[in-house]
SEROTOR-263328 format. One record per atom (N, C-alpha, C): x, y, z; residue in three letters. Coordinates in pm, whole numbers, plus 50000, padded with zeros to 5 digits. Example, Ala and Ser with C-alpha at 12.3 -4.5 7.8 and 13.67 -1.06 7.14 Angstrom:
// residues 2
+-------+-------+-------+-----+
!    c1 !    c2 !    c3 !  aa !
+-------+-------+-------+-----+
! 51319 ! 49431 ! 50780 ! ALA !
! 51230 ! 49550 ! 50780 ! ALA !
! 51320 ! 49670 ! 50780 ! ALA !
! 51285 ! 49775 ! 50708 ! SER !
! 51367 ! 49894 ! 50714 ! SER !
! 51290 ! 50003 ! 50787 ! SER !
+-------+-------+-------+-----+
This chain:
// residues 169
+-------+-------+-------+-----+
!    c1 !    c2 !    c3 !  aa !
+-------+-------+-------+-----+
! 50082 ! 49880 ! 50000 ! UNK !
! 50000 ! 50000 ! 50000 ! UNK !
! 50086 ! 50126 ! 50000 ! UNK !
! 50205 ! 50114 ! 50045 ! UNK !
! 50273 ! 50250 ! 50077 ! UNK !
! 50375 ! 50262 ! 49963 ! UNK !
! 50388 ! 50176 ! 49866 ! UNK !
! 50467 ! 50197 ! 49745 ! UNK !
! 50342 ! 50249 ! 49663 ! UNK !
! 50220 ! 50251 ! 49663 ! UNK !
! 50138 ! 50236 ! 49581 ! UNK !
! 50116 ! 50410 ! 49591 ! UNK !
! 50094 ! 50425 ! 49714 ! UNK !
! 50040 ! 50559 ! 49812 ! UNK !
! 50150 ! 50629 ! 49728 ! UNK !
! 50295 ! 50624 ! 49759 ! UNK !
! 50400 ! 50702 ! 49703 ! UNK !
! 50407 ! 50733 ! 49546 ! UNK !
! 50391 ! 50617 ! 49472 ! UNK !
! 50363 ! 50632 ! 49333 ! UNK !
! 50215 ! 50747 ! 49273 ! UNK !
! 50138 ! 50739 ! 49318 ! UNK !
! 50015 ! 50816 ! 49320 ! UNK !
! 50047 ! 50908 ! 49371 ! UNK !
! 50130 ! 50997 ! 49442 ! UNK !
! 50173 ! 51152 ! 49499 ! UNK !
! 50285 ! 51209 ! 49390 ! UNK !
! 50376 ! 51093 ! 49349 ! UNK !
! 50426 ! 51116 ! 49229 ! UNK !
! 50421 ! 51133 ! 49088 ! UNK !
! 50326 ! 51079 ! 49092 ! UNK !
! 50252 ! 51142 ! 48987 ! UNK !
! 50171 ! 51255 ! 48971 ! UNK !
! 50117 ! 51216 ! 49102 ! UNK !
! 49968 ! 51369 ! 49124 ! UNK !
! 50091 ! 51478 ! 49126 ! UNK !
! 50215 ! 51508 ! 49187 ! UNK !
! 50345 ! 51592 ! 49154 ! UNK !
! 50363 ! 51605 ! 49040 ! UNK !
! 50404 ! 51489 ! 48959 ! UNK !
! 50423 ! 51537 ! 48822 ! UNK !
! 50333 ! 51594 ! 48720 ! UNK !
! 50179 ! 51535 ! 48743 ! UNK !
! 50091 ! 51606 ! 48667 ! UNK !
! 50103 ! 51754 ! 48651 ! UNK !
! 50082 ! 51792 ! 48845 ! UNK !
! 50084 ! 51939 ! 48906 ! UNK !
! 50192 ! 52035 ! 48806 ! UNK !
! 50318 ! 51973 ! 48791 ! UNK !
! 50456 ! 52049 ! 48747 ! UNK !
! 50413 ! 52058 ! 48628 ! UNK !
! 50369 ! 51950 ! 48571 ! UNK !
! 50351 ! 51949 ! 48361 ! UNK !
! 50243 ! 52072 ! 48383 ! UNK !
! 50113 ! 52067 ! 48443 ! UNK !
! 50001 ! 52210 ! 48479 ! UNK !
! 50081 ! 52291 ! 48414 ! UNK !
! 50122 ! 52314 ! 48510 ! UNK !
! 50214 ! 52486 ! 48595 ! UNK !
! 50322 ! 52522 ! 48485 ! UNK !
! 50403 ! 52402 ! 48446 ! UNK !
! 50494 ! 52522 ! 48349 ! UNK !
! 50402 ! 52464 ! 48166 ! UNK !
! 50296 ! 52366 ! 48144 ! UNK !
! 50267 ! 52445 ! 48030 ! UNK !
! 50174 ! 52540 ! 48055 ! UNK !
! 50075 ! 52575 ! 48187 ! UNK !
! 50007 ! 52671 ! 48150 ! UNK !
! 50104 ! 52861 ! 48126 ! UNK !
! 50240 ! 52846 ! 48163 ! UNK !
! 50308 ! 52968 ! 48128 ! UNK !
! 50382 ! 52960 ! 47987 ! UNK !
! 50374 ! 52812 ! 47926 ! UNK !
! 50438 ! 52765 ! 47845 ! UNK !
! 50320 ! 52847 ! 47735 ! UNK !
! 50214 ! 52776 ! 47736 ! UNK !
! 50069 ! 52807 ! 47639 ! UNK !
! 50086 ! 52938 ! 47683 ! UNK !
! 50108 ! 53030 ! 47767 ! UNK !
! 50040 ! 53185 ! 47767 ! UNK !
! 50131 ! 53228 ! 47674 ! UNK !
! 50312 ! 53207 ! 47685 ! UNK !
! 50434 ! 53263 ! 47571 ! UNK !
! 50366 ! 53237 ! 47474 ! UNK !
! 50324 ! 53105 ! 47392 ! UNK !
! 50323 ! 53034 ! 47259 ! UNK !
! 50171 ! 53090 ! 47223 ! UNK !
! 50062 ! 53129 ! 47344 ! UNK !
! 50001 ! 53174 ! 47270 ! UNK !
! 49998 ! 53321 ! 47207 ! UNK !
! 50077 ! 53418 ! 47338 ! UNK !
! 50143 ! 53522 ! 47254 ! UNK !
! 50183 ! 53540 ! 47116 ! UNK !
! 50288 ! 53444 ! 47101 ! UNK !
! 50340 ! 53445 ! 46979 ! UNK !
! 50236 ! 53347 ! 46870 ! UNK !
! 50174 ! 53299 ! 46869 ! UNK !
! 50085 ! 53255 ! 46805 ! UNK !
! 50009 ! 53351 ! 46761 ! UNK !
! 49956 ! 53459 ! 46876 ! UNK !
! 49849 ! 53549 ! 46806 ! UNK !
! 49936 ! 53693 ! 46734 ! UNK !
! 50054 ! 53670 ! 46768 ! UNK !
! 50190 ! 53771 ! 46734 ! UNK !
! 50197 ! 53728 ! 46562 ! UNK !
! 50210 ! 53601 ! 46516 ! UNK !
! 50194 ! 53563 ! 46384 ! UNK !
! 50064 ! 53570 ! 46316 ! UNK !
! 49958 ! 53577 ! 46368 ! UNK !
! 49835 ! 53578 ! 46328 ! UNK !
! 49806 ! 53751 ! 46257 ! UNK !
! 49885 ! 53858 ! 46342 ! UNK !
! 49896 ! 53969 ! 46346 ! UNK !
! 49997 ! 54032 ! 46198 ! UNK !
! 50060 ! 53920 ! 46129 ! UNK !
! 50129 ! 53950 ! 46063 ! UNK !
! 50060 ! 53963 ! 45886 ! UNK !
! 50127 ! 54070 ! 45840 ! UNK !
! 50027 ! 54053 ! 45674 ! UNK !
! 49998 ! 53910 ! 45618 ! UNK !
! 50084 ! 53794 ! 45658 ! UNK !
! 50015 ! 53687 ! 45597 ! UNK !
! 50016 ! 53592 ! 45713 ! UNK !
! 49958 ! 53598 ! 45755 ! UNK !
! 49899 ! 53498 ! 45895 ! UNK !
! 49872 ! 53341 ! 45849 ! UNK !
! 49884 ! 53275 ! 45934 ! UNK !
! 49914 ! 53106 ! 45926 ! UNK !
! 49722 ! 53083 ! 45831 ! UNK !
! 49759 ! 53010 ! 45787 ! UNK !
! 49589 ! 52976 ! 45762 ! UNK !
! 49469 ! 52975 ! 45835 ! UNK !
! 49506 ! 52901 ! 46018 ! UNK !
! 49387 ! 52881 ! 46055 ! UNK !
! 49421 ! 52934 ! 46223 ! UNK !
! 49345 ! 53014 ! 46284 ! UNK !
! 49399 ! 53059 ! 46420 ! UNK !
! 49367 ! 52943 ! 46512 ! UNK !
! 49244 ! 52847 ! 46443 ! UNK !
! 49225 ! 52728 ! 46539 ! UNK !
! 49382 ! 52660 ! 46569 ! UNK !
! 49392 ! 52633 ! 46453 ! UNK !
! 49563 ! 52561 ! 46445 ! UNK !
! 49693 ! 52625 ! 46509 ! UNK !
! 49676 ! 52758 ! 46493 ! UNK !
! 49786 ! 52825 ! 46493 ! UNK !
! 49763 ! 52796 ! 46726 ! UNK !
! 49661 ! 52811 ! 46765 ! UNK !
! 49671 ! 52789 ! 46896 ! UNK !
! 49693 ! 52653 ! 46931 ! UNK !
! 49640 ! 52557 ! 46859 ! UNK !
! 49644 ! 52411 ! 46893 ! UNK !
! 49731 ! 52367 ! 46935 ! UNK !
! 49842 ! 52386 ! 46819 ! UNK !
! 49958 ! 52387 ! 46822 ! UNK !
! 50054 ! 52432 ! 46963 ! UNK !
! 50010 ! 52571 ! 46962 ! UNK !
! 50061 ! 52642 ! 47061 ! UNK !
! 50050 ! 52575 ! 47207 ! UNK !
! 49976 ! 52532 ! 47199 ! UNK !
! 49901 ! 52423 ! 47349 ! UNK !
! 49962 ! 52291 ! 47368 ! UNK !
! 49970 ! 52222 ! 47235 ! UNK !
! 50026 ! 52096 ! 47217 ! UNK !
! 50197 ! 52099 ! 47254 ! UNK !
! 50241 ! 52215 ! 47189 ! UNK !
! 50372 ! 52228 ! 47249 ! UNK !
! 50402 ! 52298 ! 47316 ! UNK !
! 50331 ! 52380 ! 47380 ! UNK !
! 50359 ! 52393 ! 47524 ! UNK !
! 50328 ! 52242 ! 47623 ! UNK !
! 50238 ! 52178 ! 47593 ! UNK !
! 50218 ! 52065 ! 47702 ! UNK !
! 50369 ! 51962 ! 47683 ! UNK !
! 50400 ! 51943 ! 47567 ! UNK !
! 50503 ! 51840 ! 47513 ! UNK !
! 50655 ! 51880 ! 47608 ! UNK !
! 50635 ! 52031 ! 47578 ! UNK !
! 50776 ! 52098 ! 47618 ! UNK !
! 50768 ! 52068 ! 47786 ! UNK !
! 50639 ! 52089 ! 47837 ! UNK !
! 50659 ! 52074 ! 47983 ! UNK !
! 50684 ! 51964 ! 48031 ! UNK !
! 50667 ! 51829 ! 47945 ! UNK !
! 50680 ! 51707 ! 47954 ! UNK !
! 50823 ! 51681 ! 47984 ! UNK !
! 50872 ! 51779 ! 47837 ! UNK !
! 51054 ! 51725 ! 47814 ! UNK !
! 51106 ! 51800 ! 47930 ! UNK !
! 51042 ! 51892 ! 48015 ! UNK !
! 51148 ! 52014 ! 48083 ! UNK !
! 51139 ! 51921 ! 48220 ! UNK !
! 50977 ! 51843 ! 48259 ! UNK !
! 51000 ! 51735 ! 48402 ! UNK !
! 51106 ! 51664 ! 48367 ! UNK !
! 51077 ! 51591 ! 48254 ! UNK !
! 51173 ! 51443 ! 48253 ! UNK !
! 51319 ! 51491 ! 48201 ! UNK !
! 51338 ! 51605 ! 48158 ! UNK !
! 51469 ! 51638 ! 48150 ! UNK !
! 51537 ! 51693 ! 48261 ! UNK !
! 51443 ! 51727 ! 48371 ! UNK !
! 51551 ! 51779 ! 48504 ! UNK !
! 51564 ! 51631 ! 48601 ! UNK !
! 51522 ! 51510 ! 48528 ! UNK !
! 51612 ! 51368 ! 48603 ! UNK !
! 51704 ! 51367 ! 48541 ! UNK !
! 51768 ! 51401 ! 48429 ! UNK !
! 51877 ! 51389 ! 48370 ! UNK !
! 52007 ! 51447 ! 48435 ! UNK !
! 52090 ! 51397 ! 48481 ! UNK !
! 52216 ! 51481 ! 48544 ! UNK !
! 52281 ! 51598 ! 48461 ! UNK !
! 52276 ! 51565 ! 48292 ! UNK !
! 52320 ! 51723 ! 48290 ! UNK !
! 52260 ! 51839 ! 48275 ! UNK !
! 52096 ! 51817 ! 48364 ! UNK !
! 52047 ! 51958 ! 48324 ! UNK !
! 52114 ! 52018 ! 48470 ! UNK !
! 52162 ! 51906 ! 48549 ! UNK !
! 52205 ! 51981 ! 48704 ! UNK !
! 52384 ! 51997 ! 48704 ! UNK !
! 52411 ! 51977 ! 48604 ! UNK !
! 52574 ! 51987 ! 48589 ! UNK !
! 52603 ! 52135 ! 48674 ! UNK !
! 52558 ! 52242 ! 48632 ! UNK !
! 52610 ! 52381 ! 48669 ! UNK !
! 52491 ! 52395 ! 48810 ! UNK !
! 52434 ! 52316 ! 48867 ! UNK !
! 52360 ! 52385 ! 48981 ! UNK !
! 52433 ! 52454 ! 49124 ! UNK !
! 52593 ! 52406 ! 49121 ! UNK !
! 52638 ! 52448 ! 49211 ! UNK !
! 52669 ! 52605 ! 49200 ! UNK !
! 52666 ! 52643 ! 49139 ! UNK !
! 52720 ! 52765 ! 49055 ! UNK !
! 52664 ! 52927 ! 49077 ! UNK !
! 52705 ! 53038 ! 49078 ! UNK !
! 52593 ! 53139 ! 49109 ! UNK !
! 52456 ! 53114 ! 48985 ! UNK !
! 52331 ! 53166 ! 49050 ! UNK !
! 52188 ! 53127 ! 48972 ! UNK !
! 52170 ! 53175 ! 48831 ! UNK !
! 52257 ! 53276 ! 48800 ! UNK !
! 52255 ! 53291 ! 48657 ! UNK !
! 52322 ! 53186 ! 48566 ! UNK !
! 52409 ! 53136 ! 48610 ! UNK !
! 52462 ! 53039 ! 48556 ! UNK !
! 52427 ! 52923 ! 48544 ! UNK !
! 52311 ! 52860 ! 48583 ! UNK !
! 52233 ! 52750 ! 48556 ! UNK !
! 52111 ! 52786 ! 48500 ! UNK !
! 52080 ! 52939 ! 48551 ! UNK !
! 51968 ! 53002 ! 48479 ! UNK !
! 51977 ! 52951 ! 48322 ! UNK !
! 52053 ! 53049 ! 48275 ! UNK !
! 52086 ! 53046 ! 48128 ! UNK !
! 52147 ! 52900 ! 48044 ! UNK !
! 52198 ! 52870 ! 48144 ! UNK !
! 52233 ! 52698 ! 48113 ! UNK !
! 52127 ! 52654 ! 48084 ! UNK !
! 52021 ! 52616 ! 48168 ! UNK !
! 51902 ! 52561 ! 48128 ! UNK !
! 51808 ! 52610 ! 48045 ! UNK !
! 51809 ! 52752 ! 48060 ! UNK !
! 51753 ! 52829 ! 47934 ! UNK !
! 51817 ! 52757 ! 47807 ! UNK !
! 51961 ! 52754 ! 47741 ! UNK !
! 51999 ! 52762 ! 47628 ! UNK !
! 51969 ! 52623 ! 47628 ! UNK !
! 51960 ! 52501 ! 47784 ! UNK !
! 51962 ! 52370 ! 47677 ! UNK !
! 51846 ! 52320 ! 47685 ! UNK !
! 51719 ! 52372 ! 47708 ! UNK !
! 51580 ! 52322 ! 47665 ! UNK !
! 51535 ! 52386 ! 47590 ! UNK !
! 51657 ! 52497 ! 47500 ! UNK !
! 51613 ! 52605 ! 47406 ! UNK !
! 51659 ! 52462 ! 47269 ! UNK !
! 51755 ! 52425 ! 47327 ! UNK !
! 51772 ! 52339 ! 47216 ! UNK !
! 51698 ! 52224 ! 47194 ! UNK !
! 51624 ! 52164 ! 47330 ! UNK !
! 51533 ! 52053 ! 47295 ! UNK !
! 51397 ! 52117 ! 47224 ! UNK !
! 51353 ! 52249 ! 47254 ! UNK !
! 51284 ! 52333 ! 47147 ! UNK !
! 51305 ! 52348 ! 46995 ! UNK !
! 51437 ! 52362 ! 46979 ! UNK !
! 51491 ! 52358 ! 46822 ! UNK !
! 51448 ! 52212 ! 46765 ! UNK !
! 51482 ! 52108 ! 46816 ! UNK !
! 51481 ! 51967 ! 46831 ! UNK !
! 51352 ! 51944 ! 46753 ! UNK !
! 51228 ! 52008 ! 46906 ! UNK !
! 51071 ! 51967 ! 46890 ! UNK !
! 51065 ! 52060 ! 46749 ! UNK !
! 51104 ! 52208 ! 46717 ! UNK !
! 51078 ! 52259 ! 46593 ! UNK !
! 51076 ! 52194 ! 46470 ! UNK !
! 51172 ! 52144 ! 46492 ! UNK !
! 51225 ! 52053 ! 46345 ! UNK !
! 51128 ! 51926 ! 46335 ! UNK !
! 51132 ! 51834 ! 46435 ! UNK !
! 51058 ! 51782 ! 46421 ! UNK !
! 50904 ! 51773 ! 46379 ! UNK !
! 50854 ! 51875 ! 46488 ! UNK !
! 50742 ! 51967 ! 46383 ! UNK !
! 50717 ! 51981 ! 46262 ! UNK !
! 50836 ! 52056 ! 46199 ! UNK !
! 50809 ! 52093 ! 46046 ! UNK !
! 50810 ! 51921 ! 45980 ! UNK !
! 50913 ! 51830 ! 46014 ! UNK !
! 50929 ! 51702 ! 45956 ! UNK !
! 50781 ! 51664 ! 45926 ! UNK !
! 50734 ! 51635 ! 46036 ! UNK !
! 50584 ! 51536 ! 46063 ! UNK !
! 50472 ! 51657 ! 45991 ! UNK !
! 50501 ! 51786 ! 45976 ! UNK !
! 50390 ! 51861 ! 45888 ! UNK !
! 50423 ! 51804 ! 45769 ! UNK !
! 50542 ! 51795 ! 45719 ! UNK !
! 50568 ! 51771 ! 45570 ! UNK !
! 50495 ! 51650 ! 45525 ! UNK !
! 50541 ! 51515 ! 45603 ! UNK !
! 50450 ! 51401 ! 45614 ! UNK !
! 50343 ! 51415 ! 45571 ! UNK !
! 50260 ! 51466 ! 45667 ! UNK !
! 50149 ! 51519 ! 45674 ! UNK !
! 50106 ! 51538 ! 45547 ! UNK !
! 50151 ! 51596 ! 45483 ! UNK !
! 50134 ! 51708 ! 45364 ! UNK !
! 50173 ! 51670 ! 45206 ! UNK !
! 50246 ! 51498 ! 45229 ! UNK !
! 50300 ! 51420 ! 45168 ! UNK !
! 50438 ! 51445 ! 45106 ! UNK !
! 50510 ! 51517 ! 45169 ! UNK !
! 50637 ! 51563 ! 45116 ! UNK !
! 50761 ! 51451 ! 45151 ! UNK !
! 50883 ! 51469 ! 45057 ! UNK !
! 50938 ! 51381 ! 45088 ! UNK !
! 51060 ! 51447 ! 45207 ! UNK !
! 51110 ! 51341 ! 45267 ! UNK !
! 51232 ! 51428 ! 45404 ! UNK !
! 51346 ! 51485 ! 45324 ! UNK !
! 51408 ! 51435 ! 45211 ! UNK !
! 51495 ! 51539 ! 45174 ! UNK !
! 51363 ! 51684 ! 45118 ! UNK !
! 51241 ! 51716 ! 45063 ! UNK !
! 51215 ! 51831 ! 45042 ! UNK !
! 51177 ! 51953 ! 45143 ! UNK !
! 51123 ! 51826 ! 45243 ! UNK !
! 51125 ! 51886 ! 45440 ! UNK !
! 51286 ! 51956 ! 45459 ! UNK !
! 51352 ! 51884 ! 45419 ! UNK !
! 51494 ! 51896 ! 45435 ! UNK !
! 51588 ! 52098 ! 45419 ! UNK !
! 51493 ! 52086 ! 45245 ! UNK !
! 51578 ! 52152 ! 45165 ! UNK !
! 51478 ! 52297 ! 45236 ! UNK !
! 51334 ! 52256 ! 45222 ! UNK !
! 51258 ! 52393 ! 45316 ! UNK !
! 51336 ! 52450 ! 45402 ! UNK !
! 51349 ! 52388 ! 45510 ! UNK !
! 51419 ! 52382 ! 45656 ! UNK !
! 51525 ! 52475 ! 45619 ! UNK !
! 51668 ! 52442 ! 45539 ! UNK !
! 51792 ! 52474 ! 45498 ! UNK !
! 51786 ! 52608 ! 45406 ! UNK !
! 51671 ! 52629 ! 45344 ! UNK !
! 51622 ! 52704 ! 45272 ! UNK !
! 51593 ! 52873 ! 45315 ! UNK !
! 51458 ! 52860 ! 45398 ! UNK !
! 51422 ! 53013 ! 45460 ! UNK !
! 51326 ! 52927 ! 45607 ! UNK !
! 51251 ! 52808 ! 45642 ! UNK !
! 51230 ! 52810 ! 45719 ! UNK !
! 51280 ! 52803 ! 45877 ! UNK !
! 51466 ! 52748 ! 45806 ! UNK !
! 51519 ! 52754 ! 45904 ! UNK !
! 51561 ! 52849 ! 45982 ! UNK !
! 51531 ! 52957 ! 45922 ! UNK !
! 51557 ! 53066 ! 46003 ! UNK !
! 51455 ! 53132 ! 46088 ! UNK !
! 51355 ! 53117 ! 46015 ! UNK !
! 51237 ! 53123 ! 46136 ! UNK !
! 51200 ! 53013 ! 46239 ! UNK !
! 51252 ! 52945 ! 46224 ! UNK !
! 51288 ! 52824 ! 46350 ! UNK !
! 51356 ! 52872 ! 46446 ! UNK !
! 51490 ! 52904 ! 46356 ! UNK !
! 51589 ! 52933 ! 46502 ! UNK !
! 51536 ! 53039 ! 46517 ! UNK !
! 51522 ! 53171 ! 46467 ! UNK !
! 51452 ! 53306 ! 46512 ! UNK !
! 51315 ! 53250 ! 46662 ! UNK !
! 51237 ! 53161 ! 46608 ! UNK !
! 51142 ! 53108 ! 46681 ! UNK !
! 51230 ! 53047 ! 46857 ! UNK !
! 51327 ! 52995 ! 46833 ! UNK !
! 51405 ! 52923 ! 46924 ! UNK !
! 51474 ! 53048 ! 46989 ! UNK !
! 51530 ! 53173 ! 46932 ! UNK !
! 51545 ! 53297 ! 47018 ! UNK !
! 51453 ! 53351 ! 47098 ! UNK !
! 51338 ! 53327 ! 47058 ! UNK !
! 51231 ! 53400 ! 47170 ! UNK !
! 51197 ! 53275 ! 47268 ! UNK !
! 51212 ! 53176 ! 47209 ! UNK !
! 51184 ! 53108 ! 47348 ! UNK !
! 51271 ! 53070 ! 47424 ! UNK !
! 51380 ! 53105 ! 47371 ! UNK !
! 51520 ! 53126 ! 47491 ! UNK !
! 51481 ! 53246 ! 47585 ! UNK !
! 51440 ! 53350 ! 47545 ! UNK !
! 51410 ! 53500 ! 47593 ! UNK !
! 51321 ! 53486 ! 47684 ! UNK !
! 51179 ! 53345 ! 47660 ! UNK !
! 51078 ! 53346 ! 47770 ! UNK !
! 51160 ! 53237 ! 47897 ! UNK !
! 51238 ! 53131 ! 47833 ! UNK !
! 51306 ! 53031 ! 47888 ! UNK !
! 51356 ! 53109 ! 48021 ! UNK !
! 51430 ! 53177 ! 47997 ! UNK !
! 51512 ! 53296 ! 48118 ! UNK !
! 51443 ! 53338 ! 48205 ! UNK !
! 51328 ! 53387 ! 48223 ! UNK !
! 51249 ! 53420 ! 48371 ! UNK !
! 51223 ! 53284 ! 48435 ! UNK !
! 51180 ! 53165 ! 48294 ! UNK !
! 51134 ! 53054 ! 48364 ! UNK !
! 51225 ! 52987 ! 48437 ! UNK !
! 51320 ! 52981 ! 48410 ! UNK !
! 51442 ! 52911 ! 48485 ! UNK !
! 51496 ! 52992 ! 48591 ! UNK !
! 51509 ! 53145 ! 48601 ! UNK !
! 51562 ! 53205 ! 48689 ! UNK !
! 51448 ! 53166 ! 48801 ! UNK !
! 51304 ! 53223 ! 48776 ! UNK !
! 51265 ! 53141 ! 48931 ! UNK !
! 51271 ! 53031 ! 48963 ! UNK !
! 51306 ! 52910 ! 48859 ! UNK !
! 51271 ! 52774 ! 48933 ! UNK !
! 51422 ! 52772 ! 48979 ! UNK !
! 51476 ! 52815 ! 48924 ! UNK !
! 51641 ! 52810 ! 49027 ! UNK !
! 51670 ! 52879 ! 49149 ! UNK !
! 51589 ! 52993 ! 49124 ! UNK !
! 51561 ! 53058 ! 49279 ! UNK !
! 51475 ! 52975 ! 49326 ! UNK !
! 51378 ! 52959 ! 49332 ! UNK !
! 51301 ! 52837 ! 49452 ! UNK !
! 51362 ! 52701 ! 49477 ! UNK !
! 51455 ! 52690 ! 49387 ! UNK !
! 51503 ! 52536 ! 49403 ! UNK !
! 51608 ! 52554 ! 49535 ! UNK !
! 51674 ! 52695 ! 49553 ! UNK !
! 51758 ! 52704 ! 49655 ! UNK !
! 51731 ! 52826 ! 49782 ! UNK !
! 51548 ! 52842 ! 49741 ! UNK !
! 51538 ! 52941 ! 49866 ! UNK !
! 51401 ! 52817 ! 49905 ! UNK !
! 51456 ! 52706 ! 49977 ! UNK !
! 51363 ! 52608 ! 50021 ! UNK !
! 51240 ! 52555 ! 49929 ! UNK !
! 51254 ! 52533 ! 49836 ! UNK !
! 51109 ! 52463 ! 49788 ! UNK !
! 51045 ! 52574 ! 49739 ! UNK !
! 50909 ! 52582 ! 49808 ! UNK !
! 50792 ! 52645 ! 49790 ! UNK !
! 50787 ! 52813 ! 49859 ! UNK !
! 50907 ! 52835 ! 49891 ! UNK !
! 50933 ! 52997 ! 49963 ! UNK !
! 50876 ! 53088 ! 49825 ! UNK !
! 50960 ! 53082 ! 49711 ! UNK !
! 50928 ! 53199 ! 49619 ! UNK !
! 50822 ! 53191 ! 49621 ! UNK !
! 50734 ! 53039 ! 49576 ! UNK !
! 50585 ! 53013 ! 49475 ! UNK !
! 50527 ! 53078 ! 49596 ! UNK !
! 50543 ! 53058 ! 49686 ! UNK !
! 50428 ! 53091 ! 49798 ! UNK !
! 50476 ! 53267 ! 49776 ! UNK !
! 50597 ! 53315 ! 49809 ! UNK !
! 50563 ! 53470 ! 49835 ! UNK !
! 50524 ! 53547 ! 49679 ! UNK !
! 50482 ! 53480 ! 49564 ! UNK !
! 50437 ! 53491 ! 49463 ! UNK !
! 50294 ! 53439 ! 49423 ! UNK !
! 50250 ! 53380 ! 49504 ! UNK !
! 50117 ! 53304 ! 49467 ! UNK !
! 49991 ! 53324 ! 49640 ! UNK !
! 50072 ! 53337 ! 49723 ! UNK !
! 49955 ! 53312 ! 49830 ! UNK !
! 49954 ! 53492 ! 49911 ! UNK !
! 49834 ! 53527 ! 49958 ! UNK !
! 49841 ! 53635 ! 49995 ! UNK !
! 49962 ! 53656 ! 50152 ! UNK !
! 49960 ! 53763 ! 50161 ! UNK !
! 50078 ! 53804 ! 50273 ! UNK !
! 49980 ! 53864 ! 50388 ! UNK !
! 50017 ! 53900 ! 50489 ! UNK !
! 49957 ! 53958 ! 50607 ! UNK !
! 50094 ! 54112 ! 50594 ! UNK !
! 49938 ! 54224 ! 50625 ! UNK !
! 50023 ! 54356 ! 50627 ! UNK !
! 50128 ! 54397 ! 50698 ! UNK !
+-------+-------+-------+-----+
């Protein structure tokens, strides 16, 4: 019962964490989602253009739990907080580049294209709005990591709480 009990808090934890950073994940992506929508030639469909935005925000929050079991997202944690800040900023900026590409791959699919013409797009002009895309979410990456690195070493739940629960005057 008490392996069972523990497994079920661990999870109900991990659900909680995937919540919490895609619902800040979906607020960036939907920014920039409605930021492209805003542009003279806007994506085809705003249903999509958010879907999307939701889907990878939830995916990314997936990779950002199961990537902080990985030892080298904690390589630099000893370090002053900017320095793991931005560490972790630049390297879930890259599992972002990663999910981008992949993205465009499985649209092409989609769309019946072959992987070298996915390929030559990519290498072409979309790759630059990828990585351009992968600069701003390095840019949102950076607050997100600076507080979870500050709460990770001002006890736990000190920041979330003096950020989330009311104070006495």
């Amino acid at each position: 019962m008490g392996e069972d009990h523990s497994l079920k808090q661990k999870l109900l934890h991990e659900m909680k964490e995937v919540f919490a950073i895609s619902a800040y994940l979906a607020f960036f992506f939907g920014g920039v989602a409605t930021y492209r929508l805003m542009l003279p030639e806007p994506p085809a469909s705003a249903l999509a253009s958010y879907g999307f935005a939701l889907i990878k925000a939830l995916v990314l929050a997936k990779v950002i739990v199961l990537g902080r079991m990985i030892s080298v997202t904690r390589l630099l944690d000893d370090r002053p907080l900017i320095v793991p800040t931005f560490y972790k900023a630049a390297l879930f900026s890259v599992f972002t580049l990663a999910f981008e590409a992949l993205e465009h791959l499985a649209g092409g699919f989609i769309h019946g294209k072959h992987v070298e013409e996915v390929f030559r797009e990519v290498v072409s002009g979309h790759g630059k709005v990828i990585l351009a895309r992968t600069l701003v979410v390095f840019a949102a990456f950076v607050p997100f990591f600076a507080f979870t690195e500050a709460s990770r070493v001002l006890a736990g739940d000190r920041l979330r709480e003096l950020f989330l629960r009311r104070r006495a005057r």
